[in-house]
DSSP file (Angstrom, degrees, kcal/mol; ACC not computed):
  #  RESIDUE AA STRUCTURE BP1 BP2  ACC     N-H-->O    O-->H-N    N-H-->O    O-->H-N    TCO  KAPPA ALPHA  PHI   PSI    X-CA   Y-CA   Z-CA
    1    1 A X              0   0    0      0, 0.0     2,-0.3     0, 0.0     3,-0.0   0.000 360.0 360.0 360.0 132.8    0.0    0.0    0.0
    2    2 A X    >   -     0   0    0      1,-0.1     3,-1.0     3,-0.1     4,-0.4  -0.329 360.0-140.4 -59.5 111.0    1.3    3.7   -1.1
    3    3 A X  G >  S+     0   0    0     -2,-0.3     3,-4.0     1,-0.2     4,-0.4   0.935  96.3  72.5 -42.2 -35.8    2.2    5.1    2.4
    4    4 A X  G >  S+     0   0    0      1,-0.3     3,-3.4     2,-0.2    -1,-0.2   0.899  84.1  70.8 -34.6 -54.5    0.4    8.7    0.6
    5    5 A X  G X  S+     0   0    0     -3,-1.0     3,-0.8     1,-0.3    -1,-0.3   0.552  80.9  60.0 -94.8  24.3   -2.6    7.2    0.9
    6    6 A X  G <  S+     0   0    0     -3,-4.0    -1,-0.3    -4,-0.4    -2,-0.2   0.596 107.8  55.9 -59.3  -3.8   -3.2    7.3    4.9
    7    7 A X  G <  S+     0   0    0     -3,-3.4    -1,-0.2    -4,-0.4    -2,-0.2   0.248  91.9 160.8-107.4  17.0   -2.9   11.2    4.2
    8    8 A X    <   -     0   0    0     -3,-0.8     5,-0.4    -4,-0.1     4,-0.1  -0.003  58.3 -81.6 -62.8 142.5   -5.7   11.0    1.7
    9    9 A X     >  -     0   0    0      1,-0.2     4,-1.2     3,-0.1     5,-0.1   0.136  46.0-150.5  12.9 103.7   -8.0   13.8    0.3
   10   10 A X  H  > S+     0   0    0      3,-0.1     4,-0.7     2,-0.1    -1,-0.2   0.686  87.2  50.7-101.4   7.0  -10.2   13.7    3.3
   11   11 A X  H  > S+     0   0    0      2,-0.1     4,-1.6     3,-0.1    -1,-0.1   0.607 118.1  41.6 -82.9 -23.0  -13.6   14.9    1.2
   12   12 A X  H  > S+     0   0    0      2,-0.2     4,-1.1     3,-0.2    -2,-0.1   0.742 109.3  50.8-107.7  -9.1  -12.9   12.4   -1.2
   13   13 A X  H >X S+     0   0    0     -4,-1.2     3,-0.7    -5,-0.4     4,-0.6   0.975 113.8  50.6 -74.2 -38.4  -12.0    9.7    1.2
   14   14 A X  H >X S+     0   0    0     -4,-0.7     4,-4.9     1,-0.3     3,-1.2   0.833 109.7  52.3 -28.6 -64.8  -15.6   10.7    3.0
   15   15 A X  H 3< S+     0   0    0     -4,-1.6     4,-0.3     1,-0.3    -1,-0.3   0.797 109.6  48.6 -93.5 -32.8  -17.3   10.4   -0.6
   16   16 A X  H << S+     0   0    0     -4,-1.1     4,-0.4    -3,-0.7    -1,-0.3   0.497 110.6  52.1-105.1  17.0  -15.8    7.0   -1.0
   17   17 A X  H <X S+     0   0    0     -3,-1.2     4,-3.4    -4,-0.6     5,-0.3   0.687 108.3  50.0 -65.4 -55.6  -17.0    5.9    2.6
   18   18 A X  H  X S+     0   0    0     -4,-4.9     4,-0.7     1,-0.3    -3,-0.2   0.739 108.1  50.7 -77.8   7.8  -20.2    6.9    2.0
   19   19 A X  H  > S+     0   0    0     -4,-0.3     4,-0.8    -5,-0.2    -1,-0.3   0.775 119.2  36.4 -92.3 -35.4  -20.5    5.0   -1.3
   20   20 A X  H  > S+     0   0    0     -4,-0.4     4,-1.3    -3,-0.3     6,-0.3   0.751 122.0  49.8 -73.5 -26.9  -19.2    1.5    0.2
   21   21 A X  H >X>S+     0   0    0     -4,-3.4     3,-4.3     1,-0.2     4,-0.9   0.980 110.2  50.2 -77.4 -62.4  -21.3    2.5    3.9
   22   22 A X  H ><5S+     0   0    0     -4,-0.7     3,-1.0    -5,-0.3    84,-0.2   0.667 116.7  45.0 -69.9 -56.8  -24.7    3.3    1.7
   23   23 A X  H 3<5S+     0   0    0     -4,-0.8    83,-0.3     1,-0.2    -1,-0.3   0.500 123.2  31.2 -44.4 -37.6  -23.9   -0.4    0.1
   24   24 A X  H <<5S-     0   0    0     -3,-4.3    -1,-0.2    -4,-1.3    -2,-0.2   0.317 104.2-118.8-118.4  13.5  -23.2   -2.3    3.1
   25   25 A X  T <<5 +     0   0    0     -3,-1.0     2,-0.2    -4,-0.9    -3,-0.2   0.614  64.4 155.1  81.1  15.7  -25.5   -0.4    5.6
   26   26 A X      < -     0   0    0     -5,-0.9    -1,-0.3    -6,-0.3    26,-0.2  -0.450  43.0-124.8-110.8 160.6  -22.2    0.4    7.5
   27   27 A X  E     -A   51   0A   0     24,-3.6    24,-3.8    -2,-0.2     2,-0.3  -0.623  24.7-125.4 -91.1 142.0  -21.6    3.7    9.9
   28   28 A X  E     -A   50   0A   0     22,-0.2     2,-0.4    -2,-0.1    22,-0.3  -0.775  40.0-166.5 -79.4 153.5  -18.6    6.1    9.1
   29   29 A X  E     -A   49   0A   0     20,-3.5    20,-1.4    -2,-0.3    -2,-0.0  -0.962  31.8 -99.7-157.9 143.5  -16.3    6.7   11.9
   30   30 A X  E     +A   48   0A   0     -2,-0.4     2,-0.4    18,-0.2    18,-0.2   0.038  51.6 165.2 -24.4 119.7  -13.8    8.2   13.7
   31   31 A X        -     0   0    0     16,-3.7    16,-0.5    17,-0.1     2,-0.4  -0.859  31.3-140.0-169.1 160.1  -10.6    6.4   13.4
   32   32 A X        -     0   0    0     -2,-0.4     2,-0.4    14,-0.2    14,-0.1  -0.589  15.3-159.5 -90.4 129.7   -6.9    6.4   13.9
   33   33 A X  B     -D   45   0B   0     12,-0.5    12,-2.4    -2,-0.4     2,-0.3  -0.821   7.0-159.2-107.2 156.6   -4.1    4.9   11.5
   34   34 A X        -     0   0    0     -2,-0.4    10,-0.1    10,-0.2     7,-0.1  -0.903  21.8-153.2 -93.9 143.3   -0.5    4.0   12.4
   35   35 A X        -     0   0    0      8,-0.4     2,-0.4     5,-0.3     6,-0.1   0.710  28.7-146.5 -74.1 -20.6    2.4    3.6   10.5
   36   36 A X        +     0   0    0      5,-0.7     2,-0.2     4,-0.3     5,-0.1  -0.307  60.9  23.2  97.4 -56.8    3.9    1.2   13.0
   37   37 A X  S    S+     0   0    0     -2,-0.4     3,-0.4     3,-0.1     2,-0.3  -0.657  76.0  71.5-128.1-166.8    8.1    2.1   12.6
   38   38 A X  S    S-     0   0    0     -2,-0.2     3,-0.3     1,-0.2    -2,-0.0  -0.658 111.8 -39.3  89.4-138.2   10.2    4.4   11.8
   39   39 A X  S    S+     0   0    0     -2,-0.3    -1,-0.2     1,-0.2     3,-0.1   0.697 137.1  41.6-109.3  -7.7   10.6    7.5   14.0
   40   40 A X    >   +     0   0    0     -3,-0.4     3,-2.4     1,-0.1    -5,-0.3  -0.203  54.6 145.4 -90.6  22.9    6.6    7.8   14.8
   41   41 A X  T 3  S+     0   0    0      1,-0.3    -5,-0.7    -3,-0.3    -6,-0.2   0.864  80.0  46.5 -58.5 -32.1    5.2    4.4   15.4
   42   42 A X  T 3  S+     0   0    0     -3,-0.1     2,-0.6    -8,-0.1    -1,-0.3   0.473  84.6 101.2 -99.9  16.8    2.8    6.1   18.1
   43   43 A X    <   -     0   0    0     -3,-2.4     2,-0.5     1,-0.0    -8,-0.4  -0.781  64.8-143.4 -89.1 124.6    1.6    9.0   16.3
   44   44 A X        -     0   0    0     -2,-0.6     2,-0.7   -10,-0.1   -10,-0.2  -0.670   2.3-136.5 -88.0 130.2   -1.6    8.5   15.1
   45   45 A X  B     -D   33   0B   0    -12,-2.4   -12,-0.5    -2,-0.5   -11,-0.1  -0.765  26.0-132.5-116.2  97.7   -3.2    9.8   11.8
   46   46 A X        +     0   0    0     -2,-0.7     2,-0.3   -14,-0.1   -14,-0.2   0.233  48.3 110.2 -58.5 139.3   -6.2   10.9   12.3
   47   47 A X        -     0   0    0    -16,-0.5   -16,-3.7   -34,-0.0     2,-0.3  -0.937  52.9 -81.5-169.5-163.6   -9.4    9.7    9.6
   48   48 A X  E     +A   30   0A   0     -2,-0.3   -18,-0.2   -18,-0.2     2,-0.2  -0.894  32.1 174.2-137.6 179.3  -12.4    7.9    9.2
   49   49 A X  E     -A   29   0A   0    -20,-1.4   -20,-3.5    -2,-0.3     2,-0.3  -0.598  36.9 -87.5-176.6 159.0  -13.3    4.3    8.6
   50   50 A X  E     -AB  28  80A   0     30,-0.7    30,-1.7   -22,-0.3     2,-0.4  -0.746  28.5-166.1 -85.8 159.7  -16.6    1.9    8.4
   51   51 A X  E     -AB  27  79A   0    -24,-3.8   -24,-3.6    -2,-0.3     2,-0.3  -0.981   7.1-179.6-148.8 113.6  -18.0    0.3   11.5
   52   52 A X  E     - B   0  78A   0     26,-1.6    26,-2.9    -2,-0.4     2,-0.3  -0.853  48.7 -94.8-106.4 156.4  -20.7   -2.6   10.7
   53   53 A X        -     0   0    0     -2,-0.3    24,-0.2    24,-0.2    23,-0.1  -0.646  41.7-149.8 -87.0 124.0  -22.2   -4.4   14.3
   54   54 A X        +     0   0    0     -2,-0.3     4,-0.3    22,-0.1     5,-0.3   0.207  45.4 130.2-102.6  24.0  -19.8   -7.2   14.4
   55   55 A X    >   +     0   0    0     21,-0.2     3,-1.5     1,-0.2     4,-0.2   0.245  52.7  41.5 -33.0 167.0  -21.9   -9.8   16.2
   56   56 A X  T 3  S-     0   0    0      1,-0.2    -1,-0.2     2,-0.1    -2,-0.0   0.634 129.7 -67.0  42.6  33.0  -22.7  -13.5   15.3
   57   57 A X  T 3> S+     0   0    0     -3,-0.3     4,-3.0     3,-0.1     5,-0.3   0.753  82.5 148.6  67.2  35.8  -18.7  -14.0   14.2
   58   58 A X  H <> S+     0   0    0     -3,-1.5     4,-1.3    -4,-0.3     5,-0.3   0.863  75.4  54.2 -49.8 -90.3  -18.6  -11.5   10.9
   59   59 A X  H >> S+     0   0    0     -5,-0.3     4,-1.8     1,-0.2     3,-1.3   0.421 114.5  44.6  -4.7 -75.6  -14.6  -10.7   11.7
   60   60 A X  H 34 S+     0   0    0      1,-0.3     5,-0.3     2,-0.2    -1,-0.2   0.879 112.7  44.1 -27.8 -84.4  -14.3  -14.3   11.6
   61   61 A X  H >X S+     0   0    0     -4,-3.0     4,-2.0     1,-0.2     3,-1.0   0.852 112.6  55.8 -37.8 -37.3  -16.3  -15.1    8.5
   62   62 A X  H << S+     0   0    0     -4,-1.3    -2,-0.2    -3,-1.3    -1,-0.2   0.993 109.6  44.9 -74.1 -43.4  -14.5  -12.1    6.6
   63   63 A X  T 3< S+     0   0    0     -4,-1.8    -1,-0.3    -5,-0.3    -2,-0.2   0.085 114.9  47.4 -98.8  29.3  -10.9  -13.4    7.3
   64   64 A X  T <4 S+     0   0    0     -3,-1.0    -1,-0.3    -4,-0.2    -2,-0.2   0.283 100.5  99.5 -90.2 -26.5  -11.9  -17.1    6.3
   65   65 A X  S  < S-     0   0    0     -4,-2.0     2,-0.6    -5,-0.3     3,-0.2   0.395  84.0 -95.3 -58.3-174.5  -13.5  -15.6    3.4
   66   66 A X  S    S+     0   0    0      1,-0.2     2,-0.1    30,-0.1    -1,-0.1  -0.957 126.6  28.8-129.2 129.4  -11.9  -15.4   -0.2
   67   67 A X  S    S-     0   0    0     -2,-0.6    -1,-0.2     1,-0.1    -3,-0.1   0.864 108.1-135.3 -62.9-178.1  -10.7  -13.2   -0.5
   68   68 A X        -     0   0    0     -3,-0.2    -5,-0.3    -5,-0.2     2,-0.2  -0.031  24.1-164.8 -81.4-172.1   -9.9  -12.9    3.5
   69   69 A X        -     0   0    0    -10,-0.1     2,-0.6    -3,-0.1    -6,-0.2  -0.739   2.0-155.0-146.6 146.6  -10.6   -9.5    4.4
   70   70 A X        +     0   0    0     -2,-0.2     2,-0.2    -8,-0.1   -10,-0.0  -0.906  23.7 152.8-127.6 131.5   -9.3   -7.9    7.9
   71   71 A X        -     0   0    0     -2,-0.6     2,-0.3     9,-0.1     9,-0.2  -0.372  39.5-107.1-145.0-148.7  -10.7   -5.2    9.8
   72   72 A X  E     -C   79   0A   0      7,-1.4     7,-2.1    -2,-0.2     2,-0.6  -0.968  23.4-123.6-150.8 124.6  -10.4   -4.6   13.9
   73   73 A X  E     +C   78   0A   0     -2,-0.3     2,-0.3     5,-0.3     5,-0.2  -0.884  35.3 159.5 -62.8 119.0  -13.0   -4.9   16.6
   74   74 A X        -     0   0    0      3,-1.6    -2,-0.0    -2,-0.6   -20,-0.0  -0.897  68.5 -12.4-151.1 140.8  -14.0   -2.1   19.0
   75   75 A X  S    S-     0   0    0     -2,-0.3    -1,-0.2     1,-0.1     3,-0.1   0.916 123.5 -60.6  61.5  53.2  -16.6   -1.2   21.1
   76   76 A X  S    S+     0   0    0      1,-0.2     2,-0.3    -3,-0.1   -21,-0.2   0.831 113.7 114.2  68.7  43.8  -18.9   -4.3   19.2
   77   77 A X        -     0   0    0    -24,-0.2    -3,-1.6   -23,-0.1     2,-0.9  -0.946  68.4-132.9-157.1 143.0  -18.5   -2.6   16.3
   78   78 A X  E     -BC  52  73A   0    -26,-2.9   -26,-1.6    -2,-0.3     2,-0.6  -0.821  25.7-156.0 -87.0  82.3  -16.2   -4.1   13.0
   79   79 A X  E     +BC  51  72A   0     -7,-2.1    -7,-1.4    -2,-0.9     2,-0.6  -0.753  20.8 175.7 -73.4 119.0  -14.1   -1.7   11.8
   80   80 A X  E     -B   50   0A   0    -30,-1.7   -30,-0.7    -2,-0.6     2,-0.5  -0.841  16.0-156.7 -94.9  87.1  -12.6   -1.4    8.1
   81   81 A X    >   -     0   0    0     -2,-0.6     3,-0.5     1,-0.2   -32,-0.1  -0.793   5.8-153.0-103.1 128.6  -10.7    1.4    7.3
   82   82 A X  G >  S+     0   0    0     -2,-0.5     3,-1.3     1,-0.3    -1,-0.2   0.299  86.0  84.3 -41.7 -28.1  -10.6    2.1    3.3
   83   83 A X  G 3  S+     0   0    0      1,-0.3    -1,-0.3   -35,-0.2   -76,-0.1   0.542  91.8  49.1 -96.2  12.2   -7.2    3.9    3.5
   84   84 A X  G <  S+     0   0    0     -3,-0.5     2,-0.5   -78,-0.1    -1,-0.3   0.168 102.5  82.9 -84.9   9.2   -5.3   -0.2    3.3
   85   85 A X  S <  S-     0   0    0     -3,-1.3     2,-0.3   -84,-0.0     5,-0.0  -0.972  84.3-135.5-121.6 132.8   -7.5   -0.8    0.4
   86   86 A X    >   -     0   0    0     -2,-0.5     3,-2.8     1,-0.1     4,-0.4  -0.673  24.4-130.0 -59.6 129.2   -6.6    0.3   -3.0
   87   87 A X  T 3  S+     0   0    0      1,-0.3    -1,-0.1    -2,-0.3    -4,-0.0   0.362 101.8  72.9 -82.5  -1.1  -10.0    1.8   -4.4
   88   88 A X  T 3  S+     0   0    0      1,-0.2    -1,-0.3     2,-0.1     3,-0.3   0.562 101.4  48.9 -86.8  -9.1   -9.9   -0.2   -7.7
   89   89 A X  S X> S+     0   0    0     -3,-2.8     4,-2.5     1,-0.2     3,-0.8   0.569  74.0 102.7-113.5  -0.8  -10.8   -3.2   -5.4
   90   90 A X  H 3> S+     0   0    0     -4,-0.4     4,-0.8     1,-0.2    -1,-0.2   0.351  75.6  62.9 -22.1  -8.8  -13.6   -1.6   -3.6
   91   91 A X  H 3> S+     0   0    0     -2,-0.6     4,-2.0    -3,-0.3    -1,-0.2   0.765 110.0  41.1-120.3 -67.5  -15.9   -3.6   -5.9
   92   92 A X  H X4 S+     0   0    0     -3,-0.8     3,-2.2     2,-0.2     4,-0.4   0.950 110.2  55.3 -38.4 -67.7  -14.3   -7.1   -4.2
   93   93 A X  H >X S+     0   0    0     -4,-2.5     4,-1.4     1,-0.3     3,-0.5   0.867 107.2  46.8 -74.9 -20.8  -14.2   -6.0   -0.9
   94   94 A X  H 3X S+     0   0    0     -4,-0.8     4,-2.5     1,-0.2    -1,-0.3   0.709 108.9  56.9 -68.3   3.1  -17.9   -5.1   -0.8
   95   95 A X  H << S+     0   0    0     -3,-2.2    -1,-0.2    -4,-2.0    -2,-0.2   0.286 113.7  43.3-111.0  13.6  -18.9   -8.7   -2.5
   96   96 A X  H <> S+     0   0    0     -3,-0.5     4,-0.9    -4,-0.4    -1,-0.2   0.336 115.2  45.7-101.6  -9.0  -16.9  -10.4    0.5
   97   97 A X  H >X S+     0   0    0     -4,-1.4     4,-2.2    -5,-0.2     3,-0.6   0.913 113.6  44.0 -83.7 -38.3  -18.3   -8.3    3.2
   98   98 A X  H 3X S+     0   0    0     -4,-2.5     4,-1.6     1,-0.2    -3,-0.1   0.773 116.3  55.2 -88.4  -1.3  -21.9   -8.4    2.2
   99   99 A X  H >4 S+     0   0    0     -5,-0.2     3,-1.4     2,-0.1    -1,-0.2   0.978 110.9  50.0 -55.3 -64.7  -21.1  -12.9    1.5
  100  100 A X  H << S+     0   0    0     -4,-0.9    -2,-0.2    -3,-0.6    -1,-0.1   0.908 108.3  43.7 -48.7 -47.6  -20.1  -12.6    4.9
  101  101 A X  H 3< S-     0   0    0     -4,-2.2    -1,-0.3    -5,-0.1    -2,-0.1   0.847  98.3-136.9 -69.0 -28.8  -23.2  -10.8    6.1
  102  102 A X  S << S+     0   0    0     -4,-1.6     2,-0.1    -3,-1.4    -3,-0.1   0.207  73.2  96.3  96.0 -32.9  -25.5  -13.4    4.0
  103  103 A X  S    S-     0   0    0      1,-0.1     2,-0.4    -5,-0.0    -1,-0.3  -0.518  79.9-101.2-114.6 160.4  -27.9  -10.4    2.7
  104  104 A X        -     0   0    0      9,-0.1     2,-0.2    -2,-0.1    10,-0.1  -0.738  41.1 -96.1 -91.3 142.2  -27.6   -8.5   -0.7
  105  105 A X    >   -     0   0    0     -2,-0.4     3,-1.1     1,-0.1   -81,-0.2  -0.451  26.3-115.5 -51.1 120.2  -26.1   -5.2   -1.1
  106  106 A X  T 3  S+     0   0    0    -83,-0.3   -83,-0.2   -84,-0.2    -1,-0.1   0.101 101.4   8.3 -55.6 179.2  -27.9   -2.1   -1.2
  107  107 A X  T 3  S+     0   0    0    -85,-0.1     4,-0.4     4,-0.1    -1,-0.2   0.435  84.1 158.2  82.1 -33.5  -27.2   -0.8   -5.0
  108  108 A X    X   -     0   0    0     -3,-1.1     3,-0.6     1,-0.2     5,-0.4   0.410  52.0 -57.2 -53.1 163.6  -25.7   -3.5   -6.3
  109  109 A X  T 3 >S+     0   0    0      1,-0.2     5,-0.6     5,-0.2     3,-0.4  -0.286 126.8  34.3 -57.4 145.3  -25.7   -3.9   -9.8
  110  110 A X  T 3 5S-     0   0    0      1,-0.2    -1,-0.2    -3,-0.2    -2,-0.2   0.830 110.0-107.5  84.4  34.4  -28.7   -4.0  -11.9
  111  111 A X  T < 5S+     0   0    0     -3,-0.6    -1,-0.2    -4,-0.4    -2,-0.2   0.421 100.9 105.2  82.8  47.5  -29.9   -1.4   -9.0
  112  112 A X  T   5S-     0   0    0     -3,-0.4    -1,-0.2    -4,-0.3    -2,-0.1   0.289 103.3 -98.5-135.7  -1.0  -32.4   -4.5   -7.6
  113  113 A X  T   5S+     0   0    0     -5,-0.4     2,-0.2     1,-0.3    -9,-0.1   0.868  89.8 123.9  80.5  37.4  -30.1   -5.2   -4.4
  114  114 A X      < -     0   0    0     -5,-0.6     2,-0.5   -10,-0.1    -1,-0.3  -0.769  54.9-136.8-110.5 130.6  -28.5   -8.0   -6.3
  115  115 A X        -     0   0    0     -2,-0.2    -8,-0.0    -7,-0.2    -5,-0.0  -0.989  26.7-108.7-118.9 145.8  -24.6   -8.5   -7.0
  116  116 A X              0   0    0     -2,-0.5    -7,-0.1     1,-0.2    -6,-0.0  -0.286 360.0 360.0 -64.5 143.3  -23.4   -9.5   -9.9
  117  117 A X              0   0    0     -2,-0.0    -1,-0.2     0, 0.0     0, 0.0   0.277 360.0 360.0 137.2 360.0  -22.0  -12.9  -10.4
């Protein structure tokens, strides 16, 4: 992942939250990135993220799925944050969360809450 894009755009990371939330029914939210080393490993870089209610083992189910996908629990809540995902796969990762979830996507192609495939 391009280190640049924890520092994204933050109106146009926002506009492509709310196009994956409005798809998987999922909350935007406050959340903090790391880089992990170097001469800041604690400094935190402030952004925002999706939060689906992560009851009945979703975490679980996403990172057995194919592909895996990995996100964070806190406070009950499943977090995903968009800025580890390259946006060309945006497409992927909503047709493994809402597998995971069981239900069709709002949106989805063919605009009938259906995904293609």
């Amino acid at each position: 992942m391009p280190i640049d894009r924890l520092w994204s755009d933050p109106a146009t990371h926002r506009a492509r939250l709310a196009r994956v939330a409005a798809r998987l029914g999922a909350e935007i939210v406050a959340a903090e990135a790391f880089v992990g080393g170097g001469s800041a490993p604690d400094e935190p870089i402030p952004g925002e993220a999706l939060a689906l209610a992560a009851a009945g083992g979703l975490a679980e189910r996403l990172r057995a799925g194919s592909p895996p996908v990995v996100g964070y629990v806190r406070e009950g809540r499943l977090v995903l944050d968009l800025r580890t995902v390259d946006p060309a796969d945006d497409e992927i990762l909503v047709a493994a969360v809402v597998a995971a979830l069981g239900k069709p996507a709002a949106g989805a192609a063919g605009g009938d809450g259906r995904t293609a495939g």
